[in-house]
N, C-alpha and C positions, 0 to 999 in steps of 0.2 A: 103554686108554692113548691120550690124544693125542698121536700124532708129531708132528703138525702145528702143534701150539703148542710144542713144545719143539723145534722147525727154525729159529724165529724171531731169538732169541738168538744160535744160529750164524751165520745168515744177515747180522746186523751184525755179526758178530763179525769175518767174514771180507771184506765191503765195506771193514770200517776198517780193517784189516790191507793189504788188498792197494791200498789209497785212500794209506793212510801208506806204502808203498814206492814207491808211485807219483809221488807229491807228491818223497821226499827224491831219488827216481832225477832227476825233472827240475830241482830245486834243485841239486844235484851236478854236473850237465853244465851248468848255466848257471853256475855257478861258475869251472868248468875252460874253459869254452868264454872268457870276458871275462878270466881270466887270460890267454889266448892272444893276444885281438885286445879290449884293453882299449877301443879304437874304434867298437868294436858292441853298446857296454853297453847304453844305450837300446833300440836293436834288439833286443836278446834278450832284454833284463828284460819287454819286452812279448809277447814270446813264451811267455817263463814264466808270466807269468801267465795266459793263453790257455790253456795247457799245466794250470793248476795247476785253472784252471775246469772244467776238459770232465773232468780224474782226478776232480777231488770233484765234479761230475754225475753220474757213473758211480754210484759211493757214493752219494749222494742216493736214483738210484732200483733201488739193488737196497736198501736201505732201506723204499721204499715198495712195493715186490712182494712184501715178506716181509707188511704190512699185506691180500693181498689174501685175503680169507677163500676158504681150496678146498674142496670139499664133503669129506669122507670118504667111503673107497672105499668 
């Protein structure tokens, strides 16, 4: 049985899960945050987005780690 090709699947599975909480956690407070101090919109919309880049990098490469072939023990 190969474990190691049936890990791969998980392994996105769970990058996009925890990439999409991550993504809506920093949409949510930059929501509530320009509710607060409608002033700082610009300032934080670039933040978010800095914020939304470096979440889906993360995702990106545990993506590409699930690609690296490991030998079998």
């Amino acid at each position: 049985m190969n474990v190691v090709g049936q890990l791969a699947p998980l392994a996105f599975g769970l990058a996009v899960i925890g990439s999409g909480i991550g993504v809506g956690i920093i949409v949510g407070k930059t929501i509530e945050s320009v509710a607060r101090q409608p002033e700082l919109q610009g300032r934080l919309q670039g933040l978010m987005f800095l914020g939304i880049a470096l979440t889906e990098a993360l995702c990106f490469i545990a993506i590409a780690v699930a690609f690296i072939p490991f030998p079998a023990p």
